[in-house]
C-alpha positions as CSV (number, residue, x, y, z in Angstrom):
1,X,47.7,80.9,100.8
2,X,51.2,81.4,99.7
3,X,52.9,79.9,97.1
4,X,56.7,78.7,97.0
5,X,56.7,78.9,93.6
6,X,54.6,82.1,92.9
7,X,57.5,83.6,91.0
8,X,57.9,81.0,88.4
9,X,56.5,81.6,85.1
10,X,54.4,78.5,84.2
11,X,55.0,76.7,81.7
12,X,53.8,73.2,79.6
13,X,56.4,70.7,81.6
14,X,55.3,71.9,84.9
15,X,51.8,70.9,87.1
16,X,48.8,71.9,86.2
17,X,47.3,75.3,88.2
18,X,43.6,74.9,87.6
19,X,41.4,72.3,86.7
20,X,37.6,72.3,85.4
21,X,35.1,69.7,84.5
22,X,33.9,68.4,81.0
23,X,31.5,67.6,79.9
24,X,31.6,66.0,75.8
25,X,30.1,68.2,73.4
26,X,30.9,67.9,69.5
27,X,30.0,71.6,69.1
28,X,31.0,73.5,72.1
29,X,34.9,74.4,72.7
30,X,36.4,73.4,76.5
31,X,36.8,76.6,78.3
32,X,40.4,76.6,78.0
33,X,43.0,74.4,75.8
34,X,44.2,71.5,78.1
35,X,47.7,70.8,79.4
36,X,46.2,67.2,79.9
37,X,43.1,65.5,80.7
38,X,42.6,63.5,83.5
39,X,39.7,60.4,83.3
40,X,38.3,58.9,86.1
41,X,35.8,55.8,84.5
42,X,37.0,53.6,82.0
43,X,36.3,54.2,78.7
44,X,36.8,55.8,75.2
45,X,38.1,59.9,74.6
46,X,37.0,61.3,71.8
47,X,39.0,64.6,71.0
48,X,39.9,67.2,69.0
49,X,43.3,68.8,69.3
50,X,44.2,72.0,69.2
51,X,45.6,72.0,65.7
52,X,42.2,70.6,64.4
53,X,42.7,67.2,64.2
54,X,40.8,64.6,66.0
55,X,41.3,61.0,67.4
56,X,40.0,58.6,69.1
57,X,41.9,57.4,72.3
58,X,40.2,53.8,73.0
59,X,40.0,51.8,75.8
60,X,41.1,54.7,78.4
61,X,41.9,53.7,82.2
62,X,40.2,55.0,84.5
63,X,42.4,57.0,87.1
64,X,44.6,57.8,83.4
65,X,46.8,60.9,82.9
66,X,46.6,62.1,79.4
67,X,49.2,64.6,78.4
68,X,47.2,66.4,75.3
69,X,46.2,69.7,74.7
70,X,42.7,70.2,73.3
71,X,40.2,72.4,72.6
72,X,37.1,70.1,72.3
73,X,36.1,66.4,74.2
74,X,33.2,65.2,71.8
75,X,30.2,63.6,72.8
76,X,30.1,61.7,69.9
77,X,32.7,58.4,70.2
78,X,32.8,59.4,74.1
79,X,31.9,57.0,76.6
80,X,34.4,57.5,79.5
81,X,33.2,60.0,82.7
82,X,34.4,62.0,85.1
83,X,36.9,63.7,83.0
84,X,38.6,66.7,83.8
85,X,40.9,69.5,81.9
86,X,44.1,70.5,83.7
87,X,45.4,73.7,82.7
């Protein structure tokens, strides 16, 4: 399928080109660091950033946008579904 925009370099302010489920894990990295994680069901995001740090995001929308990159959702503290990382 062709692309209009196929020679543009991608970059962090521009959509997100792929997209994979996740599924919380406090030991196991997300295949790739996140532009931004979509959630689907209510609930809370527990997450660790690429820097290191980590936070909990309470009381998360469902249907929510959440511009952050990371490199780990963790199970522990997580109890929203149907969350996705855009890349």
């Amino acid at each position: 399928m062709p692309s209009r925009y196929r020679n543009r370099a991608e970059n962090l302010e521009g959509p997100a080109a792929h997209g994979f489920s996740v599924t919380p894990d406090d030991a196991t990295a997300l295949p790739e660091i996140t532009r931004a994680l979509y959630v689907g069901v209510d609930g809370d995001v527990s997450v660790e950033f690429v820097s290191g740090a980590t936070a909990l995001l309470a009381g998360v929308p469902g249907g929510t946008l959440l511009p952050i990159r990371v490199a780990k959702v963790l199970a522990s503290g997580t109890t929203a579904e149907e969350i996705v990382g855009l890349v």
